[in-house]
Every structure is written in structure tokens, then in C-alpha cells.
N, CA, C and O of each residue as an XYZ file, in Angstrom:
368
protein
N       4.960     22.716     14.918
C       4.653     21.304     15.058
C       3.527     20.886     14.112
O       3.585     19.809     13.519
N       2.446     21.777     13.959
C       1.631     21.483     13.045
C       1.670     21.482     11.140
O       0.837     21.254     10.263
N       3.177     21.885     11.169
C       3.335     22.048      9.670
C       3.923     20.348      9.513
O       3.587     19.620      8.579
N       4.700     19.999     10.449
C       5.216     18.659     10.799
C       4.510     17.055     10.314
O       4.709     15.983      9.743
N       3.538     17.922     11.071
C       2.144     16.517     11.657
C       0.968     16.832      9.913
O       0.335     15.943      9.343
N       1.019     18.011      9.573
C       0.527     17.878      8.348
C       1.330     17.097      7.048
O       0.731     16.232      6.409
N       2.551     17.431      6.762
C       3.629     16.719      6.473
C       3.776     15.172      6.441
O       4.089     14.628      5.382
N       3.639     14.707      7.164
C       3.704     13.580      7.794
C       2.499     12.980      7.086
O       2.621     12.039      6.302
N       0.986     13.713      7.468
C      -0.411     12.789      7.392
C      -0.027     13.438      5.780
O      -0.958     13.126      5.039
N       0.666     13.954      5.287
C       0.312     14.425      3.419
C       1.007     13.193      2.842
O       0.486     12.621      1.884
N       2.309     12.688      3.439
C       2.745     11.363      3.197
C       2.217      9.737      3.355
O       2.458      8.647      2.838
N       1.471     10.224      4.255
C       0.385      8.777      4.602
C      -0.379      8.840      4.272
O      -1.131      7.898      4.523
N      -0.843      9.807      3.536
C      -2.211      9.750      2.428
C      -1.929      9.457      1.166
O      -2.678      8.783      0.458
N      -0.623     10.030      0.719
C      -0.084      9.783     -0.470
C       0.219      7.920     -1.060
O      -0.013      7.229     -2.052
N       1.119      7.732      0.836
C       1.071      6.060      0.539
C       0.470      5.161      0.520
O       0.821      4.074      0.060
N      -0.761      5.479      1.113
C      -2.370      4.912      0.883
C      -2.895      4.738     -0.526
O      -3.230      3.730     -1.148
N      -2.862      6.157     -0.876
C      -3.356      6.050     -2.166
C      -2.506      5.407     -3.257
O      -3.125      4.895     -4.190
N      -1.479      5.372     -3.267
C      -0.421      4.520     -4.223
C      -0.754      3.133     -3.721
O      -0.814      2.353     -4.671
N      -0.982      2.578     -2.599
C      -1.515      1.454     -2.422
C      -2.610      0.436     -2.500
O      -2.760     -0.784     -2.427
N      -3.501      1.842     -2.738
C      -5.063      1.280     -3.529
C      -4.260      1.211     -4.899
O      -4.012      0.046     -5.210
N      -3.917      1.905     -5.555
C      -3.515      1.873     -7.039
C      -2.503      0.496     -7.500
O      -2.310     -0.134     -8.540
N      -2.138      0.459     -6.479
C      -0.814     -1.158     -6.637
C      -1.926     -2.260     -6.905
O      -2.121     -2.956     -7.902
N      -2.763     -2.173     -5.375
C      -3.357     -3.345     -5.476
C      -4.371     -3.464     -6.704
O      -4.480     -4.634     -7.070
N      -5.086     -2.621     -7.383
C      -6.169     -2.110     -8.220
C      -5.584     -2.493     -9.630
O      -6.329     -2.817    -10.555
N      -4.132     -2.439     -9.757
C      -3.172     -2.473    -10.655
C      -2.743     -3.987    -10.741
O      -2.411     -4.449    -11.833
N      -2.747     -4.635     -9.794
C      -2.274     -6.037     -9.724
C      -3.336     -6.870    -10.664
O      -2.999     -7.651    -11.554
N      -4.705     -6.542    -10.283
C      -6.043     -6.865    -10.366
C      -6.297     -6.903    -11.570
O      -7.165     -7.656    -12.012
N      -5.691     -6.218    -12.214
C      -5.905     -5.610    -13.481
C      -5.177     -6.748    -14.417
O      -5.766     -7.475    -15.217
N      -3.643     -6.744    -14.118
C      -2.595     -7.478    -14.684
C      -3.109     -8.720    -14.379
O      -2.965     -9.383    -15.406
N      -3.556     -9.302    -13.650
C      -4.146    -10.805    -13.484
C      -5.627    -11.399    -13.786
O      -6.140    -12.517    -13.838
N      -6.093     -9.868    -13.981
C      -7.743    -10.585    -14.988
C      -7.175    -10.913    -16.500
O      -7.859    -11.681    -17.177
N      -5.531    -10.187    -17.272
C      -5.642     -9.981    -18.378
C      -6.541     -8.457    -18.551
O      -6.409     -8.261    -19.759
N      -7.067     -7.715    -18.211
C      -7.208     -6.454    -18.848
C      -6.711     -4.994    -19.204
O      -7.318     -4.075    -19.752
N      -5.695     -5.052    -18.826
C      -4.356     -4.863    -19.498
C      -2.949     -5.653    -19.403
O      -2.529     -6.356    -18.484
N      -2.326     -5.302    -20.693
C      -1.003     -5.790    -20.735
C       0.073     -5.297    -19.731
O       0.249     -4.092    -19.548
N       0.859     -6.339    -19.025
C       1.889     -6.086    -18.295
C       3.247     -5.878    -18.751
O       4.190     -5.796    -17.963
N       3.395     -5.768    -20.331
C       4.124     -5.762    -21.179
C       4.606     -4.795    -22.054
O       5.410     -4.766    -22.986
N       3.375     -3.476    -21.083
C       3.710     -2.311    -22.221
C       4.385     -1.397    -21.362
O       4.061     -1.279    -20.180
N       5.275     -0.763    -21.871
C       6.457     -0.566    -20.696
C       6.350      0.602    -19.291
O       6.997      0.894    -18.286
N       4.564      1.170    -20.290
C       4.742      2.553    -19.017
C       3.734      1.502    -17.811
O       3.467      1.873    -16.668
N       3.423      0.538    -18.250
C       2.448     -0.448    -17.363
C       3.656     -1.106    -16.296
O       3.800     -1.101    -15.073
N       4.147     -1.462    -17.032
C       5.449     -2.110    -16.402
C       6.399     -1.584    -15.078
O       6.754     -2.184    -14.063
N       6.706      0.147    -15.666
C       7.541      0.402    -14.761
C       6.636      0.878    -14.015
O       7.114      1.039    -12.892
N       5.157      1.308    -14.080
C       4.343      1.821    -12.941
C       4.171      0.252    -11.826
O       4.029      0.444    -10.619
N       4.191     -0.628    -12.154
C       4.208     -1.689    -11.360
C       5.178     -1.978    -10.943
O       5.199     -2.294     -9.753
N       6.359     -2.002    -11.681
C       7.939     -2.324    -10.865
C       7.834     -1.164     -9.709
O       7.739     -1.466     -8.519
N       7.858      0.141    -10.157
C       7.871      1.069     -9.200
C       6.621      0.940     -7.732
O       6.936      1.107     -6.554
N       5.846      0.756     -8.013
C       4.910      0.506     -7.178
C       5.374     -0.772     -6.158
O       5.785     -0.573     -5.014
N       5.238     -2.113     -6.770
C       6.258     -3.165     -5.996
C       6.928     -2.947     -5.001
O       6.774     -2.913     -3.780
N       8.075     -2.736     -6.077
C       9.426     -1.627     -5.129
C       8.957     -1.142     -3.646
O       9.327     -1.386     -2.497
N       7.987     -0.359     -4.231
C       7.532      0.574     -2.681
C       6.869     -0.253     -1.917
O       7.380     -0.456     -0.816
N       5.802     -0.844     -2.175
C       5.205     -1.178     -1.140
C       5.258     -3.091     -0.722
O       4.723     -3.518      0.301
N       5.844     -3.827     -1.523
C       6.200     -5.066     -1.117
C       7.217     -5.495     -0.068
O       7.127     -6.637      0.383
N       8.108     -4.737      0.329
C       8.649     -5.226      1.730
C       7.305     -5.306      3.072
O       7.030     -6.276      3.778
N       6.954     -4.545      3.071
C       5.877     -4.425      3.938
C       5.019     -5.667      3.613
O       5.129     -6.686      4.295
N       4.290     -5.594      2.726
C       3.540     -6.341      2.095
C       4.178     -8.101      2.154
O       3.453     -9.076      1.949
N       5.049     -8.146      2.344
C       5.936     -9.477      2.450
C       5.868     -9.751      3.923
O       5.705    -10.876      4.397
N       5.987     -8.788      4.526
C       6.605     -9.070      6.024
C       5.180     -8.801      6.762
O       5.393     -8.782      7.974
N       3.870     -8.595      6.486
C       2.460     -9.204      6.376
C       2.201    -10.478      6.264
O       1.937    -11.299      7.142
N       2.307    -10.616      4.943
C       1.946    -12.091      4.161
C       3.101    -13.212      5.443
O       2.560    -14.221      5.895
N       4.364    -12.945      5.821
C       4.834    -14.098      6.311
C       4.009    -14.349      7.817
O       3.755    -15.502      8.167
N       3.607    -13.144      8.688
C       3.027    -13.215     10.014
C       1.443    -13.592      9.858
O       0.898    -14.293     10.710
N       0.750    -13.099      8.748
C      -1.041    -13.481      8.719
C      -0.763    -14.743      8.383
O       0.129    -14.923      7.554
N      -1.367    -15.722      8.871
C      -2.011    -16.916      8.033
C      -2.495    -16.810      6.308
O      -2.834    -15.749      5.783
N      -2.446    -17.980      5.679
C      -2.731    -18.121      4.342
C      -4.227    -18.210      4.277
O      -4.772    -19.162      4.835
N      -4.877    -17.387      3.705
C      -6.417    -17.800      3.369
C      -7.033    -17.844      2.168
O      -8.027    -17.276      1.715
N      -5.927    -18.959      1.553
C      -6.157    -19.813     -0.075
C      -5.724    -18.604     -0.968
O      -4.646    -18.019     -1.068
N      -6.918    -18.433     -1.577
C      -6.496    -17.174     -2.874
C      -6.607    -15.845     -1.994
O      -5.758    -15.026     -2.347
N      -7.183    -15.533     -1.250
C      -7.575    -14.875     -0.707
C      -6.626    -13.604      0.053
O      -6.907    -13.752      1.242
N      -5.583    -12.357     -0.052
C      -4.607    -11.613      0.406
C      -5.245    -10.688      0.616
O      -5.876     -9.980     -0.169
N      -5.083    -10.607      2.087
C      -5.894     -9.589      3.138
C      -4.353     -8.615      3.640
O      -4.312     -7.713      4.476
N      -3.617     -8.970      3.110
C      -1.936     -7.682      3.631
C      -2.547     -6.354      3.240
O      -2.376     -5.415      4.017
N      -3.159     -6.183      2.255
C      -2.960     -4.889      2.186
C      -3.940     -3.956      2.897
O      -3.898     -2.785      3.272
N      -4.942     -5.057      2.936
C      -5.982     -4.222      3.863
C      -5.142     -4.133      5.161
O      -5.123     -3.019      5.683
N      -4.340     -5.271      5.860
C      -4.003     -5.521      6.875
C      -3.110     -3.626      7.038
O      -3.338     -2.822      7.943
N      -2.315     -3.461      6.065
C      -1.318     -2.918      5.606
C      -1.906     -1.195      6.294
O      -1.512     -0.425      7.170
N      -3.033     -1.230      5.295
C      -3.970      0.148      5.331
C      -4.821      0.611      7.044
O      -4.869      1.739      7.535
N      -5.428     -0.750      7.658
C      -5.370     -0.501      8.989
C      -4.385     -0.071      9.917
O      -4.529      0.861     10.708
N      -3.104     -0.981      9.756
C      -2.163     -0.490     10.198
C      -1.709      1.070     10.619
O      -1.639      1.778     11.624
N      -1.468      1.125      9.280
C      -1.168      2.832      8.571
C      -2.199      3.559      9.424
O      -1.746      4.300     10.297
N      -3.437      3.459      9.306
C      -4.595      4.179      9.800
C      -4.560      4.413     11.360
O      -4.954      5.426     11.938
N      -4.012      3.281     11.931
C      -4.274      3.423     13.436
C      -2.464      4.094     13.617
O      -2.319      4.644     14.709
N      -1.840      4.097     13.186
C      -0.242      4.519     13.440
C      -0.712      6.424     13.167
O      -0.310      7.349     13.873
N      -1.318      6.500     12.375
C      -1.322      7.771     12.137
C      -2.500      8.478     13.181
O      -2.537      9.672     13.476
N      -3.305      7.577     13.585
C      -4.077      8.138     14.767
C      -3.269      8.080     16.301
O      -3.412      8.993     17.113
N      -2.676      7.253     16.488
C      -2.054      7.367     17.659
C      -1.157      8.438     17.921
O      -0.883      8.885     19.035
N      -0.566      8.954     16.441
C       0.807     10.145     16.668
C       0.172     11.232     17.177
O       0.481     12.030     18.062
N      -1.318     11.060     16.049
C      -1.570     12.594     16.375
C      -2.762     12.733     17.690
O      -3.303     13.752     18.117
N      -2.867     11.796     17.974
C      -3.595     11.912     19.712
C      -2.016     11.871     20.704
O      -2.095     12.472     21.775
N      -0.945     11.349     20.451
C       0.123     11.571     20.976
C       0.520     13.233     21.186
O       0.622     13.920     22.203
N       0.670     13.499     19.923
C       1.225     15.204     19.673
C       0.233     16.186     20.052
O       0.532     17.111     20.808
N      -0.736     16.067     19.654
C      -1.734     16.686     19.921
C      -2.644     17.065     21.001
O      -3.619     17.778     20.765
């Protein structure tokens, strides 16, 4: 069970961290300090998207709007954080 539950938290660390990098990456493409045009920039963002914008959508429609301001992903990362504490006070 414990190779399982490690498994599991090696994947929710992994999707965390691709999710600081999305958002860190967005940040980037919208100051202008790098180009979104150069293609390994590109597909690291299509790919990234891909992954984590359904979620990220289905956030944004239930939180309220707070102007410029997109709190999903933090919303996103609490989430994640307390889902992965409950399993393993569940299993454990």
C-alpha cells in the first residue's frame, strides 16, 4: 500500500510543479519576456494548457471574477494539497 500512496503523492508533486511552471510561463508570455512564437516555447505551453486548463476552467467558472486578478490556480494548488492530505490520513 505504501508503494501506492508514494506513487500517487510522486504524481501530485509532479502536477504541482508543472503548475507553478504553466502559471510562471503564462507570466512570462504576457510581460513580453519571451517570445510565444518560438516553437519549443510554444509547444511547452500548448502542452502545459492541455494539462492543466480543464481544471483551471472549471475554477474560473465557480470563483467569482476579481478584475485582473486569477486566484484558480492557487485555488487549484490548495485543492490538490488538502485531497492529498485527506487520502493519506484516510489510508494511513
Amino acid at each position: 500500500m505504501n508503494s501506492i500512496l508514494n506513487l500517487i503523492n510522486s504524481i501530485v508533486d509532479l502536477y504541482c510543479f508543472t503548475l507553478i511552471v504553466y502559471v510562471v510561463l503564462s507570466w512570462l508570455v504576457a510581460f513580453n519576456i519571451i517570445n510565444p512564437w518560438q516553437p519549443i516555447v510554444r509547444s511547452l505551453y500548448t502542452g502545459l494548457s492541455r494539462l492543466h486548463d480543464p481544471l483551471l476552467d472549471w475554477i474560473r467558472s465557480v470563483v467569482p471574477n476579481f478584475g485582473g486578478l486569477d486566484i484558480s490556480p492557487v485555488i487549484l494548488l490548495l485543492a490538490i494539497q488538502f485531497a492529498r492530505n485527506l487520502l493519506f490520513e484516510l489510508l494511513l
